[in-house]
N, C-alpha and C positions, 0 to 999 in steps of 0.2 A: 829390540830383538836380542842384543846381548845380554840385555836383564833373566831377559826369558830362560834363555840358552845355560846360563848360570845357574839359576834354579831349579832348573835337571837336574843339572851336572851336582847339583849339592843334595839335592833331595832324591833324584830317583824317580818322579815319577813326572807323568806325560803333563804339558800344559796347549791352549790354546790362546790367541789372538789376534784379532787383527790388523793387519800396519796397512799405513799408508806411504804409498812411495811413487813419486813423480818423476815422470819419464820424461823424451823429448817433445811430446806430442801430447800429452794428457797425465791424469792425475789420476793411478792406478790402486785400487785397493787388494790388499789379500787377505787369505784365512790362512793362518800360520799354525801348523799344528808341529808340535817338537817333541822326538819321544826319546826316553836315554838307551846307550847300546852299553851292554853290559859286558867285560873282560872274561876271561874265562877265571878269575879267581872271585869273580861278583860283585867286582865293583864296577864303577859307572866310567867307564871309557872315552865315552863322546856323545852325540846327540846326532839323532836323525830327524830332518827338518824335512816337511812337503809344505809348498804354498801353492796357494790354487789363487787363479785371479777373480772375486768376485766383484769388481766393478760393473757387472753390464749385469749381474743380479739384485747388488743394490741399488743401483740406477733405478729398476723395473719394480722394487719394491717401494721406492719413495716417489715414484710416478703412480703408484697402485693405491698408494695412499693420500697421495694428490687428488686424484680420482674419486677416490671414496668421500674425499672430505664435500668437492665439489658437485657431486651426486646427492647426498647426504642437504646439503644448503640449497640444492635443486630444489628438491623432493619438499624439503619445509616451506620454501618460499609456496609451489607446487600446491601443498595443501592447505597453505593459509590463505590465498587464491579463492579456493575452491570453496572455503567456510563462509566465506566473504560475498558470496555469489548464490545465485540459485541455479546452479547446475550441479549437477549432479553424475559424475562421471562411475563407470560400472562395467564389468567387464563377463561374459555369460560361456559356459562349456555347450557342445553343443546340444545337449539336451535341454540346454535352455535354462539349465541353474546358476545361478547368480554365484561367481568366484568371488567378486569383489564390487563395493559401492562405497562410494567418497564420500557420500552423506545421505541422512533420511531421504525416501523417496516413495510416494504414492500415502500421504502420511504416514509412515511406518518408519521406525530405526533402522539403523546401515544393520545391527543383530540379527533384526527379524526379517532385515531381505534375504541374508547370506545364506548360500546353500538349498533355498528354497527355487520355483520356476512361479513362470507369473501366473500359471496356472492355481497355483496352489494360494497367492498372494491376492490375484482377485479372481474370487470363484466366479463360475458362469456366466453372461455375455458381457462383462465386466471390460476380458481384456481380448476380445478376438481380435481386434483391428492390431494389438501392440504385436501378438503373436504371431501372426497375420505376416507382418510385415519384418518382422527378424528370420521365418522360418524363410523369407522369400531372400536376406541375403547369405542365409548359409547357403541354401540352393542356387544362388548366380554365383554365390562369390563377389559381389560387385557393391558397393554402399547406398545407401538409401538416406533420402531426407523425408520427413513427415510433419505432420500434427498429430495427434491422436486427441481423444477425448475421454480419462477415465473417469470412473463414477466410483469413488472409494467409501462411500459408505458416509464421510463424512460431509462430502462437499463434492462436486463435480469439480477437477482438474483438467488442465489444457498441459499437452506440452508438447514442445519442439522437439524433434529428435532426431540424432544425427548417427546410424551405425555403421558400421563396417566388419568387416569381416577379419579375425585373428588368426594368423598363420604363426608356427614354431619356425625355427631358424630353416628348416629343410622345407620352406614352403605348406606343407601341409595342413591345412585347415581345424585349426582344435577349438574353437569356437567366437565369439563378433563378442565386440565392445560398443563401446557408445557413448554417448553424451544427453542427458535430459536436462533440457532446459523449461523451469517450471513460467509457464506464461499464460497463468490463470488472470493475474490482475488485467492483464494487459486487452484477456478476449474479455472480461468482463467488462472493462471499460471502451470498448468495440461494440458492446451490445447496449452499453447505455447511451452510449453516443450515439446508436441509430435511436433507441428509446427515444432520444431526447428531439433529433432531426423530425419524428414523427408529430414528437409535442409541440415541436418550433412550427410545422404547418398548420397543426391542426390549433395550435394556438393566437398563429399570425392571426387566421382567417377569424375567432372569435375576437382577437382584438379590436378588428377593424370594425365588425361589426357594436362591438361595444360603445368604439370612440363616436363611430355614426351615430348612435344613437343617442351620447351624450350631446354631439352637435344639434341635432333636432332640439333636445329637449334643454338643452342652454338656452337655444335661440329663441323656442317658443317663449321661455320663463326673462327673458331678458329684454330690458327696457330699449337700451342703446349699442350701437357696435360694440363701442369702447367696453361698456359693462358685459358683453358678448365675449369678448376677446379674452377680457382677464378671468371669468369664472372657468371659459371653455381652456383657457391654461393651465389654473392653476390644478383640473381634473386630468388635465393628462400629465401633468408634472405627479399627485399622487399617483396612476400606474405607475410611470417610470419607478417612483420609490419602492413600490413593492415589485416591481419585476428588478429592480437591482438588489433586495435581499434573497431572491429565488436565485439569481445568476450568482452571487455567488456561495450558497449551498449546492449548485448544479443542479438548481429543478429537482432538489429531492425536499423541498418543503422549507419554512421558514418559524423563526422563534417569535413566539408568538407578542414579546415582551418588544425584540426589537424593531417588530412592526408598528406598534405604536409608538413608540419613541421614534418611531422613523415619520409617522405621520404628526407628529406634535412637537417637532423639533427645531421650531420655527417659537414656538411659542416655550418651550424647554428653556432657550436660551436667555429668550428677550422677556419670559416673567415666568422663573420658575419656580418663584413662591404660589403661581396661582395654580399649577401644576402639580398632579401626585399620580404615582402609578405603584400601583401592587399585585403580584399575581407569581405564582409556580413557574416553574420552567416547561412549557408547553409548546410543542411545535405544531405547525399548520401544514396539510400540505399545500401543493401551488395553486388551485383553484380559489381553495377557501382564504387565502393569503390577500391571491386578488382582488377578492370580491370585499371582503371583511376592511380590506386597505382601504377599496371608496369610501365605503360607509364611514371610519375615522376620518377621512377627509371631510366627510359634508359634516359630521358630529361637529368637528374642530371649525370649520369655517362659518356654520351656524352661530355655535358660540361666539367665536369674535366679532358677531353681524349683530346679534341679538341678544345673546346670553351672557355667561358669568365671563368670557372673555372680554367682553368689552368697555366692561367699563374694571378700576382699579378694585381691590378689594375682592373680585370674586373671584371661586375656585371651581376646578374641575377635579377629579376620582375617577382615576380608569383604575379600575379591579377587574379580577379574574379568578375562578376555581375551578377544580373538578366537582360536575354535576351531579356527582354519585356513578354506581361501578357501570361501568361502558355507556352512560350518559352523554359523554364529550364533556364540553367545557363552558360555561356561562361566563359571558362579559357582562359587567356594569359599567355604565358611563351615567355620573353625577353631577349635577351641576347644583352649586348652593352660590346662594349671595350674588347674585346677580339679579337684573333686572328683572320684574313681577311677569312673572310668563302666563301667556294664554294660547291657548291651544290654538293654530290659525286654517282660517275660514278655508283655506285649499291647500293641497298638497303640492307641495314643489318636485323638482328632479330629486333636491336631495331626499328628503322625505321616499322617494320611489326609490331609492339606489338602500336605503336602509330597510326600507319595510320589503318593497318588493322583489329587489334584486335579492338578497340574502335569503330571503323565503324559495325563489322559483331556481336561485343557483345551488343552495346547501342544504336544503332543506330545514332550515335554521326557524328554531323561533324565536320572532321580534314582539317587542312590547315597549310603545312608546308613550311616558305617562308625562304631560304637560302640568306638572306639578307647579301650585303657586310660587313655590319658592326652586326652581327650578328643573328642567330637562331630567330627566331619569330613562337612558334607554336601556334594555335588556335583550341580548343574544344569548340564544344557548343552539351553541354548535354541533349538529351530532358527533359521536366518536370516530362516524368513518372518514371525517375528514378531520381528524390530527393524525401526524407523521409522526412513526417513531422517531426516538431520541438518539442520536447522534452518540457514537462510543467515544 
């Protein structure tokens, strides 16, 4: 302050700044302004000093900016939240024009919602129900919860939606906010899950009658219990293996490669030199899965009874192609170097689960050729039972 006070007094002209000065009670700041008084012959006489106390205005300015900072690191955390999420927060005037959206919504940019109403964003019966129900909380004042269902051109959308009504500080109603929450995946896997609850009955019930009928026709073909028990096993062990690659693609179909490696996996391990497989990446749906699964079973268990499985030395060739354009898919099953094959005097179960089943389930044609030098079956599957391919 004397510094100050000197620097008038020599120079003449006004300076300011702030001191700090500690009382009994607290630690007081001031704004010190000192200006010089001049003599009547024009020199600098003395100085006139006013100090004002601004303690409780800088207090309020570095609480203001306290505030801001932590406003500020709100608002980020706030919006990194929100990117992270699929909701979608939005704020609407009451004419129903979009002030503000935290992210894309109804596939569209946060750009292209703003300023616009949902009118204009999905034309004609698109958005009644959305509009519907915000015009109903301007008019209560009160919040609403919903679902809605939009149809945006690209995809039908589900969403949860939570509004309320926005008042200015004076109470006054200037227009609702809200929250969208996108729960498309959610209602579509709600509808494939009953999908699938439908397929699980209507499936159970042809199971049963499938396994029934494999029991008959074991028992006719089978000489002894014992030899009863093990064929009628080892056919319900093949279902299970194909109903364990449908569960887990979820009953949307199975690949067509690892269904044969799932039925020949037994002999993959324990002689995979006599084993080959080659074919595209082709998926099945669950019917043809099924059905196509027996048939590898009795192919495979023939062989190792009679064919190139059974004895060392012989081979098997599972192949596969596309049959030409929306043809489906032809399987070959080869057998070389095994035992001198003849064609036999009656048909068994498995012979009926390849020729007949696959014929009266898929429409499939079969052709089984008792070649001298081994088994040569043929399926060609039509197209409407393969399953698109998986993204």
């Amino acid at each position: 302050m004397v510094a100050l006070k000197r620097r008038v007094l020599e120079t003449g002209k006004a300076e300011d700044c702030e001191v700090s000065y500690i009382t009994p009670d607290r630690r007081a700041l001031f704004a010190l302004h000192a200006d010089p008084v001049f003599a009547d012959d024009g020199k600098v006489g003395g100085v006139l000093c006013t100090a004002v106390d601004i303690s409780r205005i800088r207090s309020l300015e570095s609480e203001q900016r306290r505030l801001t900072e932590d406003l500020a690191t709100a608002a980020q955390r706030y919006e990194f939240a929100l990117r992270g999420s699929n909701v979608a927060v939005f704020t609407q005037d009451k004419d129903l024009r979009y002030t503000s959206v935290s992210q894309p919504l109804f596939d569209l940019t946060a750009d292209a919602i703003h300023g616009r109403t949902d009118a204009e964003l999905l034309p004609g019966a698109r958005a009644e129900a959305l509009i519907a129900l915000k015009k109903e909380v301007l008019r209560e004042g009160a919040p609403r919860d919903a679902e809605v269902r939009i149809e945006t051109g690209k995809r039908t959308r589900w969403y949860d939606l939570h509004i309320e009504p926005m008042r200015d500080v004076s109470g006054s109603l200037v227009g609702l906010t809200g929250a969208a929450v996108d729960i498309t995946d959610r209602k579509e896997g709600e509808a494939h899950l009953r999908l699938l609850m439908r397929e699980l009955t209507h499936r159970s019930k042809n199971l049963l009658a499938v396994i029934q009928a494999m029991a008959r026709q074991t028992a006719r073909h089978a000489g002894t219990i014992e030899q009863f028990l093990e064929r009628f096993s080892a056919r319900v062990q093949a279902l299970s293996r194909s109903h364990d690659l449908l569960v887990q693609e979820s009953w949307h179909g199975a690949s067509l490669e690892n269904l044969v490696r799932s039925h020949l996996a037994y002999y993959l391990e324990r002689q995979p030199e006599q084993v080959s497989i080659d074919g595209p990446d082709i998926r099945l749906k669950p019917e043809a899965a099924q059905s196509l699964g027996l048939a590898l079973h009795e192919l495979a268990a023939n062989a190792a009874r009679h064919g190139s499985l059974s004895r060392s030395g012989g081979r098997v060739h599972v192949s596969w192609q596309r049959a030409g354009t929306n043809r489906g898919v032809e399987l070959v099953w080869r057998e070389t170097k095994g035992p001198k094959v003849r064609a036999p005097k009656r048909r068994g179960f498995g012979s009926m689960v390849i020729e007949h089943n696959l014929t009266r389930a898929l429409d499939a044609e079969v052709s089984l050729n008792f070649a001298s030098d081994g088994l040569i079956c043929r399926v060609l599957i039509p197209q409407n039972h393969l399953a698109p391919r998986t993204a």
